[in-house]
C-alpha positions in Angstrom: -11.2 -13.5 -5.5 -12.6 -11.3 -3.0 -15.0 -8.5 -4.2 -16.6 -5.8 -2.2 -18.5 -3.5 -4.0 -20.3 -1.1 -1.1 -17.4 0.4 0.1 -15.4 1.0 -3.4 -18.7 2.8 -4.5 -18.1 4.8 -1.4 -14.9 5.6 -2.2 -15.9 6.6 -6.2 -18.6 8.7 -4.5 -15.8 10.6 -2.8 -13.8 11.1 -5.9 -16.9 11.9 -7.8 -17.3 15.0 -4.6 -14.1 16.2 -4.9 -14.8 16.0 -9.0 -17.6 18.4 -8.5 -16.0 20.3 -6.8 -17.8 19.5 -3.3 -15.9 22.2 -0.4 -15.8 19.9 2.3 -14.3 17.1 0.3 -11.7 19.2 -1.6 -11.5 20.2 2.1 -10.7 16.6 3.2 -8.2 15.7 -0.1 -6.5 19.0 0.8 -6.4 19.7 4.5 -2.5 18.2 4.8 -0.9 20.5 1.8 1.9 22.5 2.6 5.5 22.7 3.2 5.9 20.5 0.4 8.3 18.3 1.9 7.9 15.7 -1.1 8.9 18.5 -3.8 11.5 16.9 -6.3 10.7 13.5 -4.8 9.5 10.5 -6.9 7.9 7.6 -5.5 6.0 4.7 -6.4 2.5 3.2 -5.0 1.5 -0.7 -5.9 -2.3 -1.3 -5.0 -3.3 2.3 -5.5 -6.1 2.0 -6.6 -7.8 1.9 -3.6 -8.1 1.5 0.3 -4.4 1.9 1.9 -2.7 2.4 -1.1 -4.9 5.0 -2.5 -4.8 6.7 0.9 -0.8 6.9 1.1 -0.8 7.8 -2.9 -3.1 11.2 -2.0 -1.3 11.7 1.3 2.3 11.7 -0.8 1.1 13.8 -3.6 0.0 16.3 -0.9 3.3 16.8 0.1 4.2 17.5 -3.7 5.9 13.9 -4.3 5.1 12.7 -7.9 3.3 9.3 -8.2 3.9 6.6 -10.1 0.8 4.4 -9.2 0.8 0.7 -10.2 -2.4 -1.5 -9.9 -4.8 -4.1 -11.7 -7.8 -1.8 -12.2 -7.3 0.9 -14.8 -11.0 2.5 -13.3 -9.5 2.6 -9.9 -6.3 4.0 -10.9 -8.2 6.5 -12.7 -9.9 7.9 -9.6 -6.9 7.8 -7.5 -4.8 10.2 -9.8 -7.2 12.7 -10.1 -7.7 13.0 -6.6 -3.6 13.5 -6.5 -2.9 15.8 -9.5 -4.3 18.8 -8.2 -1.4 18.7 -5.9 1.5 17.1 -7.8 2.3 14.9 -10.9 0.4 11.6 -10.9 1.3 8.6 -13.2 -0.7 5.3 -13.9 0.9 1.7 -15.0 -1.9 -0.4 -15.0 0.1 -3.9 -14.7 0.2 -7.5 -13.1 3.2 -7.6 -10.6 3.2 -11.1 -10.5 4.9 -10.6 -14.6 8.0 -9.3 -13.8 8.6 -8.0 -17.8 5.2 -5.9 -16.6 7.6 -3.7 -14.9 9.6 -2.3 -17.9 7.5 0.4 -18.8 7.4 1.7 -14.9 11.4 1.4 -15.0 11.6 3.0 -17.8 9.4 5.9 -17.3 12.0 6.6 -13.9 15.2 6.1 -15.8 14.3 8.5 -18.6 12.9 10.9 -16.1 14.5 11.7 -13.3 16.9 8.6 -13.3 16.1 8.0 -9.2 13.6 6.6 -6.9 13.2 8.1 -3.3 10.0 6.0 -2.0 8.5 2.5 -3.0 5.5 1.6 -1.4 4.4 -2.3 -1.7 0.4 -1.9 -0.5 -0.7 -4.9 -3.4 -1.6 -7.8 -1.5 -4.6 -10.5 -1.6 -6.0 -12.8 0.8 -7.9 -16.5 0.6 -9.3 -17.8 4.0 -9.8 -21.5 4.7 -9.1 -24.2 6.9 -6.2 -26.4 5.6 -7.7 -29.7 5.1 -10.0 -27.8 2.5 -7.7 -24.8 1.3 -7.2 -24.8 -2.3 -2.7 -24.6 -3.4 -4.0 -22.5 -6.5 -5.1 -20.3 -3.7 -1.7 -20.2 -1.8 0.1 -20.3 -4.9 -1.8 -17.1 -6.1 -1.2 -15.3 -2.7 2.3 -15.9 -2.5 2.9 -15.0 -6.3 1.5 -11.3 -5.0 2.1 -11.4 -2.0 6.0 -12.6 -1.7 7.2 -12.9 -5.0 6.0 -10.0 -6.2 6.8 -7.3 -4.0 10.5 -9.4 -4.0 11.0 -9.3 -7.8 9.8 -5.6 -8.2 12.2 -4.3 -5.1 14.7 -6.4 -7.1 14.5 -4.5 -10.3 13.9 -0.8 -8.4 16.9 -1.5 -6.2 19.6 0.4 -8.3 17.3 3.8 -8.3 16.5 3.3 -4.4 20.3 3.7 -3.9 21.0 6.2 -6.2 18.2 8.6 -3.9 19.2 6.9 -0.4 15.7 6.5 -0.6 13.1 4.7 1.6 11.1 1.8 1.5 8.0 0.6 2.8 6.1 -2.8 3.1 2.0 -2.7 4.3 1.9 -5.9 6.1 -0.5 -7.6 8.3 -0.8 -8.5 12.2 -0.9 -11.8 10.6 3.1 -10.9 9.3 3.5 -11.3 13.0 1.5 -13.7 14.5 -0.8 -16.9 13.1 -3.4 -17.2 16.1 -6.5 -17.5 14.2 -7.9 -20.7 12.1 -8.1 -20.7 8.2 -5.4 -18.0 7.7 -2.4 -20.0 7.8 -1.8 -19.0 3.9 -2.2 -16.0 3.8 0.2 -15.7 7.3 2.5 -17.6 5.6 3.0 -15.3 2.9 3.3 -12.1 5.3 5.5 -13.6 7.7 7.6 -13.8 4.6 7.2 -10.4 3.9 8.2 -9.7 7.0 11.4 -11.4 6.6 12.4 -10.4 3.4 12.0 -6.8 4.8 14.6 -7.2 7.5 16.6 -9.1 5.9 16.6 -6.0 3.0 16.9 -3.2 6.2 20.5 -5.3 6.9 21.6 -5.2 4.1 20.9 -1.8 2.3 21.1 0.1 5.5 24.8 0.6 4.9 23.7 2.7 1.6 21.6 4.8 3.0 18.3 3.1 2.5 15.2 3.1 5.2 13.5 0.3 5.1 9.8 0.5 7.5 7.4 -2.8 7.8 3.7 -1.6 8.7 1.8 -4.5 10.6 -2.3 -3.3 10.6 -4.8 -4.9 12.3 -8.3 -4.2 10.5 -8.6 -1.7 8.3 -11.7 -0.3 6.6 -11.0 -1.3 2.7 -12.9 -3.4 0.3 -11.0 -6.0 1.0 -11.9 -6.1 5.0 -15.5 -5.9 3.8 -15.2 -8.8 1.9 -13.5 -11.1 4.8 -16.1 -9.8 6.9 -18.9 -11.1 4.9 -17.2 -14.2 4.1 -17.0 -14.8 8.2 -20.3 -14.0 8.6 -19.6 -10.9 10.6 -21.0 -7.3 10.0 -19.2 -4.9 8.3 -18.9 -1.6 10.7 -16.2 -0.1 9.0 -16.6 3.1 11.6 -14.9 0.8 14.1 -11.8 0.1 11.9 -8.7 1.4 10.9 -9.1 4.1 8.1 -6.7 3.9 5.3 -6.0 7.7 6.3 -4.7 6.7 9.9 -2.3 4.0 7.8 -1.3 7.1 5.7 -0.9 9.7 8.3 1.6 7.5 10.1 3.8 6.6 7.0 4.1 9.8 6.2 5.3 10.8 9.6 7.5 7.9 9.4 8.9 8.8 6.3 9.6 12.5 6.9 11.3 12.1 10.0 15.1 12.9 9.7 18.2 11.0 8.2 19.4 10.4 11.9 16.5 8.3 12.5 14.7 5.3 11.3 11.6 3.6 12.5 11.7 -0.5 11.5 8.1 -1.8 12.4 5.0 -0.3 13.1 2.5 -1.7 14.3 -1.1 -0.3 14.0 -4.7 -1.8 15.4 -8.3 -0.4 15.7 -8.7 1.2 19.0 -12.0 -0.2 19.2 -11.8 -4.5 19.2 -15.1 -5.9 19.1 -14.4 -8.1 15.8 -10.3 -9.1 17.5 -7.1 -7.3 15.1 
């Protein structure tokens, strides 16, 4: 699998700031509390233990949301709830989503607390680049168990509290969910063109309850991950030109606070500078 080690020890070095109790980054962490529009809301983060997923986690406990976040790396996890719990109740489940029994603790943890669900975010995903006549099936097999079946099974199983809140859900997908125009990632399209249609095919039908249901297409974004595709490509890393994880949060928060008379169904999001493509 894809490591990237430079940028997560950037990110520690940023939780290690706001640990010391560095202004500016408490500063940073803190700079979008208020009005609490989250207060009395649950919701629940896969892959946040870093990069978007981390970012959306903070950005949701800012608001005063408690966190349920779900991810591999107890470490990571670690860092990313106490960065949240200044500002609201943070809770980690460090599991495999690809075992669906992994889930029982999480469900039960929501139906002896506050029996509901108002947000599920799916950020866990994994990538594998190569050109088909050399691409391994463990490797598509492996992305489409996290990448499709995962986020499936676990919207499966959280379904029932969803409905009971009306509540709102959102998938992180790719500009590869939406189009397949570059060589050695027809896997790892595959899988998000999936998401893709498993999300509106979940919009039609749980609309009628209530339920929002939001697909986010990015282009590059600046996270471990992108750092590794870029040094398996060859390419520099200049993660300055990029999406930040922050932009992805900013914008699904927006999304997600909007009014009940409204719903936004696909976003679309890309780096406004393009040197490496989207």
């Amino acid at each position: 699998m894809l490591k990237a080690h430079s940028f997560e020890k950037t990110e520690m070095q940023r939780t290690h700031a706001v640990l010391q109790g560095d202004g500016m980054a408490r500063a940073q962490v803190g700079q979008h509390l208020g009005g609490g529009r989250g207060a009395g809301r649950v919701a629940v983060v896969t892959g946040a233990g870093s990069g978007v997923g981390r970012a959306i986690a903070v950005a949701l406990a800012r608001e005063g949301m408690e966190l349920c976040l779900i991810g591999r790396d107890s470490e990571k996890l670690a860092a990313t709830a106490i960065i949240a719990r200044p500002f609201s109740p943070a809770t980690e489940f460090q599991l495999d989503l690809t075992v669906e029994e992994a889930l029982d603790p999480l469900v039960q943890h929501l139906e002896e607390g506050s029996g509901k669900l108002d947000v599920l975010i799916h950020c866990a995903g994994v990538i594998q680049q190569g050109p088909m006549e050399r691409a391994s099936i463990v490797d598509l097999d492996f992305q489409y168990a996290t990448n499709v079946r995962a986020p499936y099974a676990a919207t499966q199983r959280l379904l029932p509290l969803l409905v009971a809140a009306r509540g709102q859900i959102v998938f992180i997908n790719s500009s590869a969910g939406l189009t397949a125009k570059r060589p050695d990632i027809g896997q790892y399209a595959a899988t998000k063109h999936a998401l893709k249609a498993i999300a509106d095919s979940l919009r039609e039908e749980v609309n009628p309850k209530g339920l929002r249901v939001l697909s986010v297409y990015l282009g590059r974004t600046a996270t471990p991950m992108q750092e590794a595709i870029c040094r398996q490509e060859g390419r520099d890393y200049h993660p300055e030109r990029l999406l930040q994880p922050e932009d992805v949060a900013s914008v699904v928060l927006h999304a997600l606070t909007l009014p009940a008379t409204a719903e936004v169904t696909d976003i679309s999001i890309r780096p406004m500078a393009k040197p490496m493509g989207n």
